[in-house]
C-alpha positions in Angstrom: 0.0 0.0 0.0 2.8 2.4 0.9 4.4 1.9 -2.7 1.0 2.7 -4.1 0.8 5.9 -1.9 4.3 7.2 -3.0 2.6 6.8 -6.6 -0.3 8.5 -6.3 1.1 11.6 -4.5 4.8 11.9 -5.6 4.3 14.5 -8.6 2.2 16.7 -6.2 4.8 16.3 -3.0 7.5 17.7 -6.2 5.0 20.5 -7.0 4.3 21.7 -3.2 7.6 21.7 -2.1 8.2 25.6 -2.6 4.6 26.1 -1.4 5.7 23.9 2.0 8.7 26.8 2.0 6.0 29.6 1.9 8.3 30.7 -1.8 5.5 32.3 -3.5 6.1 34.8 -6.8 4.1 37.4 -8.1 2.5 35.1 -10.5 1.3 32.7 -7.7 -0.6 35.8 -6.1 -2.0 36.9 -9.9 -3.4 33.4 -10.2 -4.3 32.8 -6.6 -5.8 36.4 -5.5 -9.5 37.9 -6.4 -7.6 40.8 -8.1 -9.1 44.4 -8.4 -9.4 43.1 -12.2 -11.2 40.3 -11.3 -13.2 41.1 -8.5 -15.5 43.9 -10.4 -17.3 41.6 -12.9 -19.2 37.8 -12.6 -19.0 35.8 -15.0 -22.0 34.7 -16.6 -21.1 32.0 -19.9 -18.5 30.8 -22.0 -18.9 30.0 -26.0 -15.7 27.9 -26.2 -14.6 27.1 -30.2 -11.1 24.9 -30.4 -9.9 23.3 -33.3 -7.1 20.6 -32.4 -4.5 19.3 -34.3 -2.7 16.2 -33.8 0.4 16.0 -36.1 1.8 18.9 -34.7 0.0 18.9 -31.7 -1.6 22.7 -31.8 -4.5 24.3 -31.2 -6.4 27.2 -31.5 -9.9 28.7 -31.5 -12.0 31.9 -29.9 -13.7 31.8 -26.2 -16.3 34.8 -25.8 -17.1 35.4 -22.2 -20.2 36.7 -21.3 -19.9 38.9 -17.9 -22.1 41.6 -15.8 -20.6 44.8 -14.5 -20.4 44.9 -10.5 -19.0 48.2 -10.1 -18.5 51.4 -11.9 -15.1 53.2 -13.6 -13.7 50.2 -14.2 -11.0 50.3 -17.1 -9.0 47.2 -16.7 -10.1 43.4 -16.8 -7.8 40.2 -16.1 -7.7 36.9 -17.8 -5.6 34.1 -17.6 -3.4 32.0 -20.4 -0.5 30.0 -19.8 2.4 29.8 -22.1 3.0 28.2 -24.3 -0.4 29.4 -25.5 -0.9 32.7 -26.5 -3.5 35.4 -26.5 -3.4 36.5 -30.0 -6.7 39.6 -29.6 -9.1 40.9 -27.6 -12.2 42.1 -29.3 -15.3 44.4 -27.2 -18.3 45.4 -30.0 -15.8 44.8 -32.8 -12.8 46.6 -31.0 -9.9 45.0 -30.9 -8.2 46.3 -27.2 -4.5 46.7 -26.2 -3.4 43.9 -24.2 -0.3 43.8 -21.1 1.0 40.6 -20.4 2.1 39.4 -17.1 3.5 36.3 -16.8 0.0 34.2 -17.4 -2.6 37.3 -16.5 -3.7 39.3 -19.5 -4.8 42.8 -18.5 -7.3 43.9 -21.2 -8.0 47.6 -21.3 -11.2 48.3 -22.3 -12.8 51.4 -24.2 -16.1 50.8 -23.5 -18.2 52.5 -20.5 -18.8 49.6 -18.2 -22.2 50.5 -16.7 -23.2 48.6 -13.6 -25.7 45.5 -14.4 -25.0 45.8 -17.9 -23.7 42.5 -19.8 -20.9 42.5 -22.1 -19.2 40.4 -24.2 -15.4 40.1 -24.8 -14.4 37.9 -27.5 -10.7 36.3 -26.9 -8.5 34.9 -29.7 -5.4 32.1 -28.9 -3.5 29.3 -30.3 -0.5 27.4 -29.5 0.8 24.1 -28.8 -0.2 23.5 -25.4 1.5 22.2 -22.5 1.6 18.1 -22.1 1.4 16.6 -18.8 4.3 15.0 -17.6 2.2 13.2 -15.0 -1.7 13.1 -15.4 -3.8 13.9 -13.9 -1.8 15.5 -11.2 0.2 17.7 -13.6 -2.1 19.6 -15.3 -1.8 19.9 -19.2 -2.7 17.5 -22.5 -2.5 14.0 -22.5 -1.2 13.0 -26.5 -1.6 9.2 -27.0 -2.6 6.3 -29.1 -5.3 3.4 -28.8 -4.1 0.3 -29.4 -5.4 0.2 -33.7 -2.5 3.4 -33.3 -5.7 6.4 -33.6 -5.1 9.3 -31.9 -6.4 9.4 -28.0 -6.1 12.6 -26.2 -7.7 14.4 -23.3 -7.1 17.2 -20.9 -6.5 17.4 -17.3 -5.8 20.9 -15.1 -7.1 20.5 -11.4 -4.7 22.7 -9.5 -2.8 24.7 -12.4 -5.9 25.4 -14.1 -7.9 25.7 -17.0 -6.2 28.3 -18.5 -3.4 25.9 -18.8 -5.2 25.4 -22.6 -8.1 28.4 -23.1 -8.0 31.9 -21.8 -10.5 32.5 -19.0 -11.2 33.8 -15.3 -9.1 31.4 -13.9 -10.0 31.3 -10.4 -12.1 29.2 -8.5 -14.3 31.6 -6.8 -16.3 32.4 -9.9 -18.1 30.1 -11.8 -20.1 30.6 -15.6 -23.7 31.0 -14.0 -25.3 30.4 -17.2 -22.7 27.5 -18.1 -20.4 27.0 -21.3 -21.1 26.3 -25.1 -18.3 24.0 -26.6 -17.4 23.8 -29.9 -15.0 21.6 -30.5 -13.5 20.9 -34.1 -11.3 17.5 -34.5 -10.1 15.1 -37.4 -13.4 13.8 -39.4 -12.2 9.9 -37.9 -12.0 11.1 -34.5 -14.9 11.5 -31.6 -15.1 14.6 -29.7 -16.5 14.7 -26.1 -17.3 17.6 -23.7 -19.4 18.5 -20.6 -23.1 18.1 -20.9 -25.1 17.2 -23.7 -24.3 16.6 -27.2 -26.2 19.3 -29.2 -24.9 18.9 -32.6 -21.9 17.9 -35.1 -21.3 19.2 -38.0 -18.8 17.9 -41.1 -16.6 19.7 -42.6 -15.7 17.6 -45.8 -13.4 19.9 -47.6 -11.4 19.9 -44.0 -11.9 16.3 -43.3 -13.0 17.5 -39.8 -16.1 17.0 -38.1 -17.7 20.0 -34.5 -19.1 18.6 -32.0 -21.0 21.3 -29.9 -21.4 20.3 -26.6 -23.2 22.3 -24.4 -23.5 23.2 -20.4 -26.4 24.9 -18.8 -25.4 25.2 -15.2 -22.7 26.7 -13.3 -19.1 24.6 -13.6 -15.7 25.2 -12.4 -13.1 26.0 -14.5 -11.0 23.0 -14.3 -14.4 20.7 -15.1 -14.6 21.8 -18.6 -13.4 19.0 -20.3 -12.0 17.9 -23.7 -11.4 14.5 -24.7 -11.1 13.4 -28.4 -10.3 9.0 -29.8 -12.2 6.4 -31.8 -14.5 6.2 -29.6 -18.2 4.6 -29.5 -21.0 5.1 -27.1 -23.8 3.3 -25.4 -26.6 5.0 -23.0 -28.6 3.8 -20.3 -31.0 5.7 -17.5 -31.1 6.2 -14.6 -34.5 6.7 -12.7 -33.4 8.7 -9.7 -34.8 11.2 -7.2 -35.1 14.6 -9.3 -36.6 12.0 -12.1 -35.2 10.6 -15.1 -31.1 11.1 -15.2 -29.6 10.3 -18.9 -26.5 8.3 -18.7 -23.8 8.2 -21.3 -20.5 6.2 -21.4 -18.0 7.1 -24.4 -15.3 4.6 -24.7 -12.6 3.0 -26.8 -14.0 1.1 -29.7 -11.4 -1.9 -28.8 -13.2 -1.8 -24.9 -16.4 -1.7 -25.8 -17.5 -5.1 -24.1 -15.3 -4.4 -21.2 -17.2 -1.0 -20.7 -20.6 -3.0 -20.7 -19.7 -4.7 -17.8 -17.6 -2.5 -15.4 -20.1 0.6 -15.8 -22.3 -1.0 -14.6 -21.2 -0.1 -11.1 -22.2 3.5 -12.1 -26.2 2.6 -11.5 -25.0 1.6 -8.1 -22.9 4.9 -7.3 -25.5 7.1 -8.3 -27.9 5.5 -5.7 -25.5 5.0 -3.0 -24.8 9.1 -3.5 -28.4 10.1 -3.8 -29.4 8.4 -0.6 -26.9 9.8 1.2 -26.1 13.6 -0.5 -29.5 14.1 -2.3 -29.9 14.0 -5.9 -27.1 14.3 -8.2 -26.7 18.1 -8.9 -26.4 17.9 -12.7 -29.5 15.8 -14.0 -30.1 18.9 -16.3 -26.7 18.2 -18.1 -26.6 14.5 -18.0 -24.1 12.0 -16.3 -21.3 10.8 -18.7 -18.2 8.5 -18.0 -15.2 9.3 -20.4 -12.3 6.8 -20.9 -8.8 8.8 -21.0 -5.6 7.7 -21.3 -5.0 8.8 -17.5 -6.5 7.3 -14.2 -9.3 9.4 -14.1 -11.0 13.4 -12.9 -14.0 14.6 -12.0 -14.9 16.7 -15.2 -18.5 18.2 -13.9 -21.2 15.8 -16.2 -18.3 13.9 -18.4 -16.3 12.0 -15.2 -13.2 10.8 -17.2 -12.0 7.2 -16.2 -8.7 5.0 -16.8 -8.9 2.6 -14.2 -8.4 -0.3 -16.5 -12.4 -2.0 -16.3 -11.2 -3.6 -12.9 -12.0 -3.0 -9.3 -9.5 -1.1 -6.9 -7.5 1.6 -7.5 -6.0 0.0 -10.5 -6.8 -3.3 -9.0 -5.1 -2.4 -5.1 -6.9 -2.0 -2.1 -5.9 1.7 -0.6 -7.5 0.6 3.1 -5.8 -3.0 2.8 -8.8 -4.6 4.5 -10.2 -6.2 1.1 -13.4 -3.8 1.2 -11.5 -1.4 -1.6 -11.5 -4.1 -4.0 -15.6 -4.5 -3.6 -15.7 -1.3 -5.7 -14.0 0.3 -9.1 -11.9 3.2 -7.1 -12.4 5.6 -10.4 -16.0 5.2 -11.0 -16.7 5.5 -7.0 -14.5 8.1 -6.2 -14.7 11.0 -9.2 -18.7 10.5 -9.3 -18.8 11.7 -5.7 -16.8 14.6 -6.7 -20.2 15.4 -8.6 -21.2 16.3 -5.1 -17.9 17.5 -3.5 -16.5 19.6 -5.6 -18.6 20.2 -9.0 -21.8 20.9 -6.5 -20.0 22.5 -3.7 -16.9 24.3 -5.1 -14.2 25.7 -2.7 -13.5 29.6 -3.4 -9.7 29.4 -2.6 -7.4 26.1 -3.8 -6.1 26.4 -0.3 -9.4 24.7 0.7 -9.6 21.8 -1.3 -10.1 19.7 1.2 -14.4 20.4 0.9 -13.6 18.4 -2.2 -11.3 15.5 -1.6 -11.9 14.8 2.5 -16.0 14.7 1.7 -15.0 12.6 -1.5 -12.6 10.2 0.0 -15.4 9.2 2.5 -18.0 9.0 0.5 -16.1 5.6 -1.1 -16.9 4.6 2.6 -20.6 5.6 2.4 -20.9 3.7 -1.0 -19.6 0.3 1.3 -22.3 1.1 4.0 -24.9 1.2 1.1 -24.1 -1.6 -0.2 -22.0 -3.8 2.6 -23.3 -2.4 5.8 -21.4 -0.3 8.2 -18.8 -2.4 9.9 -17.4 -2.7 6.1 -17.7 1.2 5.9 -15.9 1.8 9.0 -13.3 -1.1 8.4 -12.6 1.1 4.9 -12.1 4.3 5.9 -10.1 3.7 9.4 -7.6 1.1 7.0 -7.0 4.4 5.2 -5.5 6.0 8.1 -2.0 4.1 7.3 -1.7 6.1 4.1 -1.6 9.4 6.3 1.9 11.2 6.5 0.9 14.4 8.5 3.4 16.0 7.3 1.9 19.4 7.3 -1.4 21.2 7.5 -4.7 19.9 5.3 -5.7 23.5 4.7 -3.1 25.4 2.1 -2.1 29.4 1.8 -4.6 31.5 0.8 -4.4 33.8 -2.1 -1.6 32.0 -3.8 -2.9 29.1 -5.4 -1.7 26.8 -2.9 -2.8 23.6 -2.2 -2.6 21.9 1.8 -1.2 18.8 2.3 -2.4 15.5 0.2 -3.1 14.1 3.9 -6.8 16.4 3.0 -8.0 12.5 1.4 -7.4 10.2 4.4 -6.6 12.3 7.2 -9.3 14.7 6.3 -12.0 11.1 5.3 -10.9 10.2 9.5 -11.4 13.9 10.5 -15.0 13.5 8.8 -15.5 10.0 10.4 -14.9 11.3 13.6 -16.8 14.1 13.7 -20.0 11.4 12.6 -19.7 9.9 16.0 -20.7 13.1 17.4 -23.6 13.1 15.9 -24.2 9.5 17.3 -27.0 8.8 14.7 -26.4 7.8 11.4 -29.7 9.4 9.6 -28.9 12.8 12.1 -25.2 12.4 9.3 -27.3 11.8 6.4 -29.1 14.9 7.0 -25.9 17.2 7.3 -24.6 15.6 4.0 -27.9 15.8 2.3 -28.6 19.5 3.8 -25.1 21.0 3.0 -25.7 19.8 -0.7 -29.4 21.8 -0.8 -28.1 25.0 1.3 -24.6 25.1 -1.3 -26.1 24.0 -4.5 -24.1 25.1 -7.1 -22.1 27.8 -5.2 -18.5 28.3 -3.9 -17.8 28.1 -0.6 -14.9 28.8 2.0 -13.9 26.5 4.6 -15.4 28.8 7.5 -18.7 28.6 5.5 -18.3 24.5 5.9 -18.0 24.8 9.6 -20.2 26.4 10.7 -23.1 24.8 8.6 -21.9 21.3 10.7 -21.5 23.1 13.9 -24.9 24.4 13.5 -26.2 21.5 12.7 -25.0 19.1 15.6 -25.9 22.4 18.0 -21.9 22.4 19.0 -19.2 24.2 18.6 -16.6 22.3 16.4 -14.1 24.9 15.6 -11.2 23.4 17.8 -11.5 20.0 16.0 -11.5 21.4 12.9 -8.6 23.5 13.7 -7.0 20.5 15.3 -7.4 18.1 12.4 -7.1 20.9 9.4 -5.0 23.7 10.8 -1.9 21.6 12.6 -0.1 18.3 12.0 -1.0 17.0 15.5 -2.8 14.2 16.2 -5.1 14.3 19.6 -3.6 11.6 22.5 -5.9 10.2 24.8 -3.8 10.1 28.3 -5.4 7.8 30.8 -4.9 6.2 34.3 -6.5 3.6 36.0 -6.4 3.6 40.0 -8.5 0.6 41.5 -12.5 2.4 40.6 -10.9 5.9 39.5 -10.4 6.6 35.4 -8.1 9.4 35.2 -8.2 10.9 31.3 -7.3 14.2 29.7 -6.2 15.5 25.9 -3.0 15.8 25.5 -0.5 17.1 22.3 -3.5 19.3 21.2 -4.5 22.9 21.0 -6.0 24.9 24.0 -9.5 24.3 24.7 -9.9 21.3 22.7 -12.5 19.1 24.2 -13.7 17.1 21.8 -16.4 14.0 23.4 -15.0 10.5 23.2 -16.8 7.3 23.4 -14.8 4.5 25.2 -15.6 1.0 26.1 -15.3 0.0 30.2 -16.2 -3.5 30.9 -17.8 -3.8 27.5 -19.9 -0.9 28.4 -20.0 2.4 25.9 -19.7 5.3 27.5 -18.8 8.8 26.7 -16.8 11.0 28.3 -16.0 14.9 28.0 -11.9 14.8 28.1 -10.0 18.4 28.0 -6.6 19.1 28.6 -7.0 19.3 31.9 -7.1 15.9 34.6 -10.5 14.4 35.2 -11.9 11.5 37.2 -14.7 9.1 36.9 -15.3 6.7 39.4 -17.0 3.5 38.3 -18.9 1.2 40.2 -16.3 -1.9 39.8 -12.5 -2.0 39.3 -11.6 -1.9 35.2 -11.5 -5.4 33.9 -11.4 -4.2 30.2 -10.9 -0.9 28.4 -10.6 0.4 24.8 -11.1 4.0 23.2 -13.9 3.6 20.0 -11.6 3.3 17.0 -14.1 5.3 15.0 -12.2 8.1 16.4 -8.7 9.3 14.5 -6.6 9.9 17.6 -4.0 7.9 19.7 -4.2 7.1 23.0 -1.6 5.6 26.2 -1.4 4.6 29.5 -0.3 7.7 31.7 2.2 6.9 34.7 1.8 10.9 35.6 -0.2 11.0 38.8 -3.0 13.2 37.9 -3.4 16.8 39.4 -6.8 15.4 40.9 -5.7 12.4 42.9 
């Protein structure tokens, strides 16, 4: 398991390091900060045309983004494209603009009176060859391949360094297209196209020997969800009869896995219903669901979840928990499909708090098992995870700097989630939190204080201290105890102040729980301990205290 971990995360432990040194350029801050050039217009719709080559590999195309005005006198608006692309023009009402290049922000100075409320229109022209991923999907960029009848097989993938990676936009996670995209995407007349949402139209281009596909999106999506994938590929469609009504399902594969497809997807059926029962319906029914084979693992593009887990179960056929239960599932399938939730539904504002996606999305593989297997398999699942935790520094990144926290935000941040369900001591009580964050955050962006307090609220306690425990520092709580004869001595130790976090332990195969702090306390029980253990639902560690106890 510990080789498989130092797989998964080793290109983003590379791509952190300077961010773990706090080294952060001006470029981090014009990627990560809601600039003055951002901040005074919301975006509203992208029309997204790209034509792509594949011998060269090159690219280019228009993007007209559709915004209001939020505040008056403003002169100057920012977008975002990384070299090796470039921004070739800038067009308002059929003016082209003067454009200042920093680094990867574009600073396009308008002519135009922007009048508050009023929507414009800026029309953006690029091309260039851009930049392949090294190590997909972590490192963000194209994906240039071949199937195995040597057709072309390609697909994008930018979580983290974002979309503008390949088209100019407002690349920041805080706003989101309210009114969705329109893609257009133009590829060899041989090849399939696929995009987010539904399939409106194609048109062929004989004379080109190309054929558009126009996908299109009606509701809001992140940046990094917008999707491209283009092979040989076929398609077969099922539905899916859920709770907001009829859900069309799509699954685009290789021609060559066609079969293999038939059989594996069928585990999506069983996703969807193990997520609607516990987060509500799936957010996107208006788009459609799709799974996407790539020629990487896998991502959750909002509506067109890419997969390349290899038509087996496991993460590519491991067990992360080693306890047997991750092999009852295909990790891929599971995993980026609860992202439809975590992530494509509720949308951190900041990269620093992208933990809302992965620690809600890495247990809800364990809420799939307790759909399906029952809870002992669920919590067997999730606590085998805990060996894959490094805690090697905080969950929660640097704000403002496109800085992501530590990768520990998947298991550590799963256990963090687990343990705070004990708290709530009812598991339909935890089905309603999940189920009511996804109605009160639907399709919005929110910051991790936003998260909090919603759950705080909703168990009627005050959870900031564990949260700041578990998020903010690398500590893990220790459960210090002493038995003398009838008296249980306990307290927290190698925590914050004031932590005081309820635990449930077992004495004399009784459950009880107890309010520990970081100061001694006693309980006196009726008979001498025969038998004691700390419920191992909870992610802390606990010893056997020789220090007599400030309350003997």
């Amino acid at each position: 398991m510990q080789k498989t971990l130092l797989w998964i995360f080793l290109s983003v432990s590379f791509a952190n390091m300077a961010q773990e040194l706090n080294v952060f350029t001006e470029q981090d801050s014009l990627r990560g900060q809601v600039t003055l050039e951002r901040i005074w217009w919301d975006l509203q719709h992208y029309d997204l045309s790209i034509t792509i080559k594949t011998a060269p590999q090159f690219l280019w195309g228009t993007n007209t983004i559709t915004y209001t005005v939020l505040s008056a006198n403003q002169e100057v608006l920012q977008v975002d494209l990384q070299a090796p692309m470039r921004l070739l023009k800038a067009v308002q009402d059929e003016k082209e603009l003067k454009i200042t290049k920093r680094g990867n922000a574009h600073f396009i100075k308008l002519l135009k009176n922007q009048i508050v409320g009023q929507q414009e229109q800026l029309v953006l022209t690029f091309s260039g060859k851009p930049k392949t991923s090294t190590n997909p999907p972590w490192d963000a960029g194209f994906t240039w391949s071949k199937d195995k009848n040597g057709l072309d097989f390609v697909a994008t993938s930018c979580q983290g360094q974002g979309a503008s990676v390949w088209w100019p936009c407002k690349d920041h996670m805080y706003d989101e297209p309210d009114r969705g995209v329109n893609l257009h995407y133009t590829v060899p007349e041989n090849l399939v196209a696929v995009g987010n949402g539904r399939l409106v139209g194609t048109e062929l281009k004989p004379s080109q020997k190309s054929k558009t596909y126009h996908w299109k999106v009606t509701q809001p999506i992140n940046n990094y969800g917008v999707h491209l994938s283009v092979g040989d590929y076929v398609h077969f469609d099922e539905k899916y009869v859920g709770e907001a009504g009829i859900l069309d399902c799509s699954y685009y594969v290789l021609r060559e896995n066609l079969q293999k497809a038939k059989k594996q997807f069928k585990e999506a059926k069983r996703t969807l219903e193990a997520f609607e029962y516990w987060f509500g319906p799936y957010p996107f029914y208006e788009d459609s669901y799709k799974l996407v084979e790539v020629p990487y693992l896998g991502m959750e593009h909002q509506s067109a979840v890419t997969y390349g887990n290899g038509y087996e179960n496991g993460y590519r056929g491991t067990d992360l928990s080693g306890t047997g239960w991750g092999l009852k599932f295909d990790f891929i399938i599971v995993h980026e499909s609860g992202h439809e939730w975590f992530a494509n539904n509720i949308t951190n504002k900041d990269i620093a708090d992208m933990w809302i996606h992965e620690s809600f999305t890495n247990y809800a593989e364990s809420l799939f098992l307790e759909y399906h297997y029952g809870k002992e398999a669920a919590d067997a699942y999730v606590t085998g995870l805990r060996e894959g935790i490094s805690n090697d520094r905080p969950i929660i990144g640097q704000y403002g700097v496109n800085s992501q926290g530590s990768t520990d935000m998947y298991f550590k941040g799963a256990n963090m989630l687990h343990t705070i369900r004990q708290l709530f001591k009812d598991a339909q009580k935890w089905r309603a939190l999940l189920r009511g964050m996804n109605s009160e955050f639907y399709h919005q962006t929110v910051s991790t204080a936003q998260i909090e307090n919603y759950i705080s609220k909703t168990l009627g306690q005050d959870l900031s201290k564990i949260f700041d425990q578990y998020l903010r520092t690398t500590d893990i709580p220790v459960f210090e105890y002493r038995i003398d004869g009838n008296n249980f001595h306990y307290r927290w130790t190698n925590t914050l102040a004031e932590f005081d976090m309820p635990l449930k332990i077992n004495h004399n195969n009784t459950k009880k729980w107890i309010q520990p702090s970081n100061a001694w306390k006693k309980i006196r029980f009726y008979e001498k301990t025969r038998d004691f253990s700390v419920d191992k639902n909870f992610y802390i560690k606990s010893k056997m205290s020789s220090v007599k106890s400030t309350d003997d």
